[in-house]
N, C-alpha and C positions, 0 to 999 in steps of 0.2 A: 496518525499515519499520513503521512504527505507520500503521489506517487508523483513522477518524473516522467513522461509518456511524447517518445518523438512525434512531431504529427505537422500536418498542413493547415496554415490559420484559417480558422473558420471550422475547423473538424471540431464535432460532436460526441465521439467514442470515446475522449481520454477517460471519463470518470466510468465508463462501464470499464475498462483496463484494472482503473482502482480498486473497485466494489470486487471484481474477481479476486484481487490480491487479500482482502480484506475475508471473503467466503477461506477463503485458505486458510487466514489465521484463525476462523472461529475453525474450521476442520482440525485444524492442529491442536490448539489449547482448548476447544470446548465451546457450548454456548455461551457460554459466560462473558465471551469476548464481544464486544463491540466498537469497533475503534471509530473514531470520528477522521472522516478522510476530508482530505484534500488532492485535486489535480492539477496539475499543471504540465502545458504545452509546450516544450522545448523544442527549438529547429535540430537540434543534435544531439546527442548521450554522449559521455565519452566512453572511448571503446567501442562505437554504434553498438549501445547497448539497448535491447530493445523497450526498459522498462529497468525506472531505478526506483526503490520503494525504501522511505527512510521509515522507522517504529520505535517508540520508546515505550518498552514492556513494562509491568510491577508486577511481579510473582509474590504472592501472601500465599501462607500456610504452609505445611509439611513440618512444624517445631524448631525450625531452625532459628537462627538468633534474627 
């Protein structure tokens, strides 16, 4: 999980931004989840958006192929 976090150089809060997004996906799919993060400081989002968080999930089990 890499997050995207607009912010002023030198700011210190991007990776608690992360770790929050990260509590979410263990809220969602379970303890099971532990994603390894990465932050990163951007001067802008597009969209001034205020947080852009990329994931690449692997779902196993349920019997499916």
């Amino acid at each position: 999980m890499v997050g995207y976090v607009p912010s002023a150089p030198g700011c210190a809060g991007r990776t608690g931004v992360v770790a929050g997004a990260g509590e979410l996906l263990a809220g969602l799919f379970g303890a099971a989840v532990r994603p390894a993060c990465g932050a990163v400081g951007m001067n802008i989002l597009p969209l001034d958006a205020p947080v852009e968080i990329g994931v690449v999930l692997e779902v196993s089990g349920g019997g499916g192929r």
